[in-house]
N, C-alpha and C positions, 0 to 999 in steps of 0.2 A: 504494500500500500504506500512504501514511500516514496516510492518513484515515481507518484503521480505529480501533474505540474500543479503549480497554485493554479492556474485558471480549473483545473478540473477538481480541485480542493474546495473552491469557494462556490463551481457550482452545485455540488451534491448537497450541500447544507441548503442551498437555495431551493432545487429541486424540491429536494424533502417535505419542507417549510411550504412550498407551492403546492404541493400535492393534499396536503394536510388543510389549506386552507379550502382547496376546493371541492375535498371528500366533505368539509364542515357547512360551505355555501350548499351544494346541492342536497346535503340532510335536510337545510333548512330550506328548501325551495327554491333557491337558486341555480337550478343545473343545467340553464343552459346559456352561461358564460364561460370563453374558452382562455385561455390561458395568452393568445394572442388579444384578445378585447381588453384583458387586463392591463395589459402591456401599453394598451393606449388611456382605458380609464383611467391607472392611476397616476393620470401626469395632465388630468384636469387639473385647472386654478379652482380655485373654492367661488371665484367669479366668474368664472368659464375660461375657456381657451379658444384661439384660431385651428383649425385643423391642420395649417401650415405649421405651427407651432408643434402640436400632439403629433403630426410625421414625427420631422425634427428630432424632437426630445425621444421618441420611441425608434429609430433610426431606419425610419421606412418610408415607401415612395408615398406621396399624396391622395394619388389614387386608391393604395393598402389600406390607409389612415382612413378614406373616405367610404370604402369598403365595410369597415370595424366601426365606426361611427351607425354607416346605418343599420347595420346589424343592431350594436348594442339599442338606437335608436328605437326598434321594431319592437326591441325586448323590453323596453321599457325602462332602459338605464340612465341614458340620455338623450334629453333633450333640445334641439337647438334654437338659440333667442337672436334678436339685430343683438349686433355691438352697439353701445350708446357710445363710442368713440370713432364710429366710421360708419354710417350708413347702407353702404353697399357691402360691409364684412356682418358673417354669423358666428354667436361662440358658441362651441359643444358646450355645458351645463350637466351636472347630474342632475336627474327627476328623484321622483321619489322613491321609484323603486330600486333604483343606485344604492340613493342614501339608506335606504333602509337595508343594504348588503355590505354598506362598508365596516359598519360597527361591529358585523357578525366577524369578518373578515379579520378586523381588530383586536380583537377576542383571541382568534386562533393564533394569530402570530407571537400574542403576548402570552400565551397559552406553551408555545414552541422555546420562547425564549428564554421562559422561566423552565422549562426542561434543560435547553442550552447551560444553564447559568447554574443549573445542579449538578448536570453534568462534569462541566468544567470549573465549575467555583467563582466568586461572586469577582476576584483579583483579575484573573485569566478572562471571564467573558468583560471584565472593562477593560481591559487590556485589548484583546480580541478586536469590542467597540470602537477603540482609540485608536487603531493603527488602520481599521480599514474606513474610517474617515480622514484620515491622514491621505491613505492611497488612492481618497476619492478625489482628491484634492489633483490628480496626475491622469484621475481616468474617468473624468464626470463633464465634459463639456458643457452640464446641463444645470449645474448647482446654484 
């Protein structure tokens, strides 16, 4: 196992974590959001976003992002409003049935990380914490 690379180190806890959240969404009625919608959901602004933007930050073509939009749109996740800053621009928005799956969502992860933080001890997962917001600082275009 040690020869694996850090990228495939930092993906398996992520995986894990991802899978766990969405075994817990669709218990609760959420199941059918897919792992790419999320990738776009969760890099909505709390005041919406341009779709050019949620490409962007999800690092996909416009069309993908436009695709994933109406999708989540259909399901009932988001909704799109005018920009009050540009007339002819619309922002993605979470609706209600978004907001009512992100808390669950939230749940789980802090659910995962308080497993994390037993596992490794409370030193080690700040530690853990500290350096890979250090590393986002070199690998986060988007912060």
């Amino acid at each position: 196992m040690s020869d694996l690379n850090l990228g495939l180190l930092l993906f398996i806890p992520y995986r894990a974590m991802e899978q766990r959240v969405f075994a817990g969404l669709a218990k609760a009625g959420f199941d059918d959001f897919t792992p790419a919608q999320a990738r776009v959901f969760q890099r909505i602004a709390p005041d919406g976003s341009r779709l050019t933007d949620l490409a962007y930050q999800a690092q996909i073509t416009k069309q993908s992002a436009g695709f994933l939009v109406d999708q989540l749109e259909r399901a009932g996740y988001i909704e799109r409003a005018p920009d009050p800053t540009d007339a002819r621009a619309r922002l993605v928005c979470i609706a209600a049935r978004g907001a009512a799956a992100v808390p669950i969502a939230a749940a789980i992860v802090a659910e995962v990380e308080a497993e994390w933080d037993a596992h490794l001890g409370k030193q080690r997962m700040t530690q853990l914490r500290q350096h890979l917001t250090r590393l986002r600082e070199v690998t986060d275009p988007y912060q």
